[in-house]
N, C-alpha and C positions, 0 to 999 in steps of 0.2 A: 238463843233458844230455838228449836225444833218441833216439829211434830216429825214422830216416826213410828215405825212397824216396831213390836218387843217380843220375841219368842221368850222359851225360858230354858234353861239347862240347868241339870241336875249336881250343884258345884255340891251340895248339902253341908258347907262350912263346920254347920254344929255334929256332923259323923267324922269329921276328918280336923277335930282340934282347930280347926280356923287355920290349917297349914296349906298354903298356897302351892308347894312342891307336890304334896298328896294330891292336889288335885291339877294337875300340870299347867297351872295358869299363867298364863306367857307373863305378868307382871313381878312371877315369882322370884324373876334374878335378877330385878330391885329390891321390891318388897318383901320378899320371905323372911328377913332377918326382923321387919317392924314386930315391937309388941305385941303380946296376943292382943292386950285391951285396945290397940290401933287396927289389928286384925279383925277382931270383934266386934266394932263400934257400932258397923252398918253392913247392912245386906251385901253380896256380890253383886258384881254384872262384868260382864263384856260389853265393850263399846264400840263402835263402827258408826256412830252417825254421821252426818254429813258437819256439822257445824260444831266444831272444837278441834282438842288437842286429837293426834293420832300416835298408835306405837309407844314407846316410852314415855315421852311427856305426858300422856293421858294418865298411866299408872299412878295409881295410891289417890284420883283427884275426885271429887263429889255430885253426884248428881240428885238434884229434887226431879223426879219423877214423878205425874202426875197421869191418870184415867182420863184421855180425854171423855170419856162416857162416862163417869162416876162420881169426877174430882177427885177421888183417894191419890192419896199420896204420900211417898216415900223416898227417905232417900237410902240410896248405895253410892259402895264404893267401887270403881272402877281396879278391877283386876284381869281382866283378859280384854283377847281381843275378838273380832268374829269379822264374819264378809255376808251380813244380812241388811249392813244398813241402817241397822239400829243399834236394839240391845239385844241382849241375852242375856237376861235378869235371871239370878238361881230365882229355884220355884219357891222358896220361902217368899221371897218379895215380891216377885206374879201373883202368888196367892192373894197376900194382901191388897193388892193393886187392884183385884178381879174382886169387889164386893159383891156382882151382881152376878158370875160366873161366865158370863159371856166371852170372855180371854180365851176361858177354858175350853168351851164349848168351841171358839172358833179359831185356836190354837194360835193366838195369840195376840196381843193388847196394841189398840192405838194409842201412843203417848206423849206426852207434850216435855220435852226437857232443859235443864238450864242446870249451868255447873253453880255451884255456892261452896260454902266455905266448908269444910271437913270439923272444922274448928278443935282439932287436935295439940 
């Protein structure tokens, strides 16, 4: 587990069917073919931390996500990739993440991470 920086990106899954192609997410030529309901389980993100899998091995795997300022917490599914160092969480799961608005206000969330099981 980590602590790291989490911006957000606008993947918005529920406008685009949960289709990973639509929104050019580098995991998509693994994962595009999974189920919607494997597609749908949990939030996006991009991954870039320091501690875990990177590039393909990371695809389709799970993270609990937590506020370090809040405790909220959530998990997604790793679908892309980024060079921030952290995440880039779609803003559905920022949002949630940002109970106090402060993410938002200061463009983006300190957060504590650790892979779990997808339990699919």
């Amino acid at each position: 587990s980590s602590i790291v920086q989490s911006t957000y990106h606008l993947y918005q899954p529920e406008q685009h069917n949960w289709d990973l192609l639509a929104v050019s997410a580098y995991c998509a030529t693994w994962d595009a073919d999974q189920p919607f309901s494997w597609r749908s389980k949990y939030g996006w993100t991009a991954f870039c931390g320091p501690v875990g899998p990177q590039g393909p091995p990371s695809c389709g795997k799970c993270l609990m996500v937590t506020n370090t300022r809040t405790g909220d917490q959530q998990i997604a599914r790793i679908v892309d990739q980024c060079t921030n160092g952290g995440f880039n969480l779609d803003v559905s799961v920022f949002q949630r993440l940002d109970s106090d608005g402060n993410g938002n206000a200061q463009g983006h969330l300190i957060v504590h991470y650790e892979f779990v099981d997808c339990a699919d």
